[in-house]
N, C-alpha and C positions, 0 to 999 in steps of 0.2 A: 876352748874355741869350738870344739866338735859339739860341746853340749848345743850350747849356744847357736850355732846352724841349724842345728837338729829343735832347738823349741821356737825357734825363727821360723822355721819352715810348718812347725804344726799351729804359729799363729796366724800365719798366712793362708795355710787349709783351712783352718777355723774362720778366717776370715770371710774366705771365699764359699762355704760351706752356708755361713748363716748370709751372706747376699742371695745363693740361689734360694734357699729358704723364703726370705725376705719376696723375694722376685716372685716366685711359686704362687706364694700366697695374694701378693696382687696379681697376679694371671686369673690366678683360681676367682678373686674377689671379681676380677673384671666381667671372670665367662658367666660367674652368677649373678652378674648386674649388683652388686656391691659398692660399698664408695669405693674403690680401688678406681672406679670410671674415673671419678670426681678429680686424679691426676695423674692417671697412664694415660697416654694420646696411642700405645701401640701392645699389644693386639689391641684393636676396638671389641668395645663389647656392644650391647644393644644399649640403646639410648645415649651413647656417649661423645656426639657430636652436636655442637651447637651451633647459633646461625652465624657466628662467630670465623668458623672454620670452614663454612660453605664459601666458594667461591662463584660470587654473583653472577647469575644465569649457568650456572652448569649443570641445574638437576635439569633433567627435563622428566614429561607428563610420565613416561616408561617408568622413570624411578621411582613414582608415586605408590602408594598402597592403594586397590582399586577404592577403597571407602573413602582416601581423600579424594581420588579422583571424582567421585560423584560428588563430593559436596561442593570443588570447584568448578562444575561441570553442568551444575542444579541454577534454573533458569528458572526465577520469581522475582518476585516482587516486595520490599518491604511495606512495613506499616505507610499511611498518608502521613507527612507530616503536618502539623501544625500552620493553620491560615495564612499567607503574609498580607502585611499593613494592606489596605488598596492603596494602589495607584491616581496619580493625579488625571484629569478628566483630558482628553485628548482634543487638538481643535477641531471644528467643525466642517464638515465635507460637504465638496459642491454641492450645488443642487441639483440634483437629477434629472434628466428629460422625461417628458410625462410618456404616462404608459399608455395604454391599449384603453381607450374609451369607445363610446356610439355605438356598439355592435348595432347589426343592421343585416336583414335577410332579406334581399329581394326576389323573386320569382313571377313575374308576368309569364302568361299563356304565348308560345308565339304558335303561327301555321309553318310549318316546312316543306315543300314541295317534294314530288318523288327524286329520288337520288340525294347527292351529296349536298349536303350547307354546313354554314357555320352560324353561330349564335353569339353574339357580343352582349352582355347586359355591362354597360358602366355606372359605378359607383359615384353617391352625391360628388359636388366639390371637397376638397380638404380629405377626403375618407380615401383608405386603401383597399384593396382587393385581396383578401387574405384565403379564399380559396372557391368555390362552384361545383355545380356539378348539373344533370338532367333527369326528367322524370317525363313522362311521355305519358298523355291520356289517352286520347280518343284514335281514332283510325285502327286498325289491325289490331285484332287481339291475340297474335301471336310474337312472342318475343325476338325468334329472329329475323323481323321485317324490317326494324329500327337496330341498327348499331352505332354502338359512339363512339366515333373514332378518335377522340380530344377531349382532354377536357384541361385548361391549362390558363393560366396568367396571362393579361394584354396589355398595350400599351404602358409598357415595361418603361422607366426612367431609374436614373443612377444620379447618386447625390450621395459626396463624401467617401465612396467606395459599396453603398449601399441601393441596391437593387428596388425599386418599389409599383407593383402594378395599380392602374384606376379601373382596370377594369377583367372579367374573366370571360372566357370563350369557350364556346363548348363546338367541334365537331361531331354531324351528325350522318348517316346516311340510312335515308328512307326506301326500304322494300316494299314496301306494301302497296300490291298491286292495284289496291281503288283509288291510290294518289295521294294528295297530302294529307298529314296528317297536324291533330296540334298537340307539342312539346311545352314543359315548362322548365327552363332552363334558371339557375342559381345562382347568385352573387352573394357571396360572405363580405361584409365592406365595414369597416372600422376606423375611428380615427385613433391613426398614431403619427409622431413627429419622425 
């Protein structure tokens, strides 16, 4: 009975002797990146976790090695791909309102007396007043005896929400001390709808 406890017990050393062994060596295999990964889940070694055992969304960017971090980080462009079929033809759009025709520059000579006026030139029928201005020939040959105090859109209407003048004005006032003088004042006039 005594034997018999006594080689009980040294097979049970022996037992427990060739596990740590056994054990050892897949440690040892794991810390060297050996198969021993391929089926100890614990110590981990390097590479020995698969997307299997990640639990979704818990890595974040911190865990990353910075070289994946650039590559998911990396902001391009791939290849174009390949034509698609065209498309069928679309229908047809209203018809537009006509544009900007007639341009048309008027400028007659007028006389202006000393002191203050104004200047009206109106545009044909149908045509609008798209902008003006003055030029001044004779009288004073110095520049500040004529100043212009205006020069601006008239006879201003509204249609649809939209503003339109027939005609431009120019304010003027004459310094020059020998009296009137003659100005050629500008109408820019155009037909549009």
């Amino acid at each position: 009975m005594r034997l018999f406890n006594t080689k009980k017990k040294k097979l049970v050393a022996a037992s427990i002797a060739a596990v740590g062994v056994i054990g050892a060596g897949a440690i040892a295999a794991n810390a060297a990146g050996g198969t021993g990964c391929a089926t100890l889940t614990y110590p981990l070694c390097a590479r020995s976790v698969s997307s299997v055992q990640i639990v979704d969304n818990s890595v974040a960017e911190v865990d990353l090695a910075p070289a994946v971090k650039d590559k998911l980080n990396k902001v391009g462009t791939g290849e174009a791909g390949p034509a698609g079929p065209e498309g069928p033809a679309g229908a047809a759009g209203a018809t537009g309102k006509d544009g900007v025709s007639g341009l048309s520059v008027d400028g007659p000579q007028k006389t202006v007396p000393k002191g203050y006026s104004t200047v009206t030139l109106t545009c044909a029928d149908g045509k609008k007043a798209i902008g003006g201005g003055l030029k001044w020939d004779t009288g004073s040959t110095t520049a500040a005896d004529v100043f212009l105090n205006g020069s601006y859109p008239s006879d201003i209407t509204e249609a649809n929400g939209v503003s339109t003048a027939a005609s431009w004005t120019v304010a003027l006032t004459n310094n020059d001390p020998k009296g009137a003088i003659t100005v050629q004042p500008f109408v820019t006039c155009v037909t549009a709808s």
